[in-house]
C-alpha positions in Angstrom: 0.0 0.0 0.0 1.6 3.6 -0.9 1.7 5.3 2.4 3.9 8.7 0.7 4.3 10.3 -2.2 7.4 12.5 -3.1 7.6 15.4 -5.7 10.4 15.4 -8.3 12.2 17.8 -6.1 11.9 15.1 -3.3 9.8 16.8 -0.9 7.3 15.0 0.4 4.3 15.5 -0.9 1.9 13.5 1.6 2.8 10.8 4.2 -1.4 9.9 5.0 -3.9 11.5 2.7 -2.9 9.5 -0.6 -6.8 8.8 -1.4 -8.9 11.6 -0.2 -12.9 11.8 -0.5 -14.0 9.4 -2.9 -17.5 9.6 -3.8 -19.4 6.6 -5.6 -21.8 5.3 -7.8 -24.7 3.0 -7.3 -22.1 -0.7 -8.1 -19.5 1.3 -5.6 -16.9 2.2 -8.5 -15.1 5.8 -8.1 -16.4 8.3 -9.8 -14.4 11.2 -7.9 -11.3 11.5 -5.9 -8.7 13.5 -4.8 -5.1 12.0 -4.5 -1.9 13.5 -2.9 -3.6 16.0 -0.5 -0.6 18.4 0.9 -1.5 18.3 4.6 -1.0 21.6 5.1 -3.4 23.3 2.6 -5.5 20.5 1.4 -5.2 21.3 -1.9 -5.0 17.6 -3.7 -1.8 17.2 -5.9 -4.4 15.4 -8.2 -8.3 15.3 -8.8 -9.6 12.7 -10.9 -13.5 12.3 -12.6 -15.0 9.1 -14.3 -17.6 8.8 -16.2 -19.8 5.8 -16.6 -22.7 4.8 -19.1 -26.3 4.4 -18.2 -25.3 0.6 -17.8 -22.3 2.0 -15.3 -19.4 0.6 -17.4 -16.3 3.0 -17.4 -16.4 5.8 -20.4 -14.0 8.2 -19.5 -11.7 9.6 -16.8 -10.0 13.2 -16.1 -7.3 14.1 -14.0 -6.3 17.7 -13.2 -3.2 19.0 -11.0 -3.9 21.4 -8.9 -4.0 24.4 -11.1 -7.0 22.8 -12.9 -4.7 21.8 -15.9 -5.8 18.3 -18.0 -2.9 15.8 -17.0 -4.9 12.6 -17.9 -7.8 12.7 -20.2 -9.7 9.3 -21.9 -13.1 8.7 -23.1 -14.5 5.9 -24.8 -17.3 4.1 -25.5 -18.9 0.4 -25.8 -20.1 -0.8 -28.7 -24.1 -1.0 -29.0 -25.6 -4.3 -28.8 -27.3 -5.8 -31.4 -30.6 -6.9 -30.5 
């Protein structure tokens, strides 16, 4: 289990706050988070958002530093079923 997380200037970064307020959706996958809180400010080094379908399968995630700028970005899509 990651218990800290260093910058590349090796200052730690956060040594208990790796995971910080999750939030859920109904099948308990994430679909918000914040990772790498700095204990001090609480600003999270990372914030991530996933998107699901209506049948809750993954269709996109987006994680942001903490000046708001796009580090990770992905969508997707399933392929419709034929019927």
């Amino acid at each position: 289990m990651v218990s800290q997380i260093y910058s590349s200037d090796n200052n730690l970064v956060s040594s208990s706050t790796v995971f910080a307020n999750p939030t859920y959706n109904a099948i308990g996958a994430v679909t918000s988070a914040q990772l790498a809180l700095d204990p001090a400010s609480q600003i999270p080094g990372i914030s991530l958002i996933r998107s699901y379908d209506n049948r809750l399968r993954l269709t996109g995630e987006t994680d942001t530093n903490d000046q708001l700028s796009p580090l990770y970005n992905y969508s997707g899509g399933w392929p419709r079923s034929r019927v």
